[in-house]
N, C-alpha and C positions, 0 to 999 in steps of 0.2 A: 612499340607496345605489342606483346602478343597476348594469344589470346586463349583463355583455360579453358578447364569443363564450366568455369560457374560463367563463362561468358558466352560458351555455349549454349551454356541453359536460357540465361536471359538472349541472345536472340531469337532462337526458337521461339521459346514460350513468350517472350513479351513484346521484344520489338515484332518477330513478325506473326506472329501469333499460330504459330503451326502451320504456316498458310504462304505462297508461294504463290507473289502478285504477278506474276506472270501469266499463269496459266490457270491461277485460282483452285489451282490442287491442294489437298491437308492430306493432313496424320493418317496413312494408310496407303500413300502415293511412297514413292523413294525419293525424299528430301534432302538434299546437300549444302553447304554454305558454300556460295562460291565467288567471288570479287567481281565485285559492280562495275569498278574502272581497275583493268587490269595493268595499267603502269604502275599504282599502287600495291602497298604490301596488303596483305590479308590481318586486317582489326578490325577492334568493334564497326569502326565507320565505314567500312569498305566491303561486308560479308552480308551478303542477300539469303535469304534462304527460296533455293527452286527445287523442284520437283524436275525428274526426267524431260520431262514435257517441256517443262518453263527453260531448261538450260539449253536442248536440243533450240527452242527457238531463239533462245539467246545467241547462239552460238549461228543460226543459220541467217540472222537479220545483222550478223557483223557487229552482236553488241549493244552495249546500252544506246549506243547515237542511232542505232536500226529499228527499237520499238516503238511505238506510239507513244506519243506528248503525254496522253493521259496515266498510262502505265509506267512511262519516267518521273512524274512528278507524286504522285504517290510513294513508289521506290523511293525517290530525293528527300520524300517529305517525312516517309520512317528513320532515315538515314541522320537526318537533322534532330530527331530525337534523342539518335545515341549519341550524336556529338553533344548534344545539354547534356546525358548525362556525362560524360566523358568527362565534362570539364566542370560538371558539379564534383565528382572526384578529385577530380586535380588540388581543388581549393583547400584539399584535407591533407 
């Protein structure tokens, strides 16, 4: 599955709300989608949205298995949103 502008749009704007659980930066910070588990491809289920801040710490704790329980389960817990939707789609 790849991924457009409109799938763009909704992660930003609705899965993660303009907002970048890592570091809790929004709309005015430099925001980027970037893959959660990087053995996976970049779709809907796989694309976080961080801020400079949030990826440098991403990147400097070795990854999702480096951050804290509470900030991974969160992240997991948006993630499980877009797989419903994923596969409310599917059914059509």
């Amino acid at each position: 599955m790849g991924v457009d502008i409109d799938d763009v749009e909704y992660l930003m704007s609705e899965l993660w709300r303009n907002r970048c659980y890592i570091s809790g930066d929004r709309l005015g910070a430099q925001l980027e989608l970037i893959r959660w588990d990087m053995t996976k491809p970049a779709d809907i289920v796989n694309l976080v949205l961080m801020s400079a801040k949030g990826w440098a710490k991403f990147k400097k704790v070795g990854g999702r298995d480096g951050l804290s329980a509470d900030v991974r389960e969160r992240i997991e817990r948006r993630l499980r949103v877009a797989e419903k939707m994923v596969e409310g789609l599917e059914e059509f």
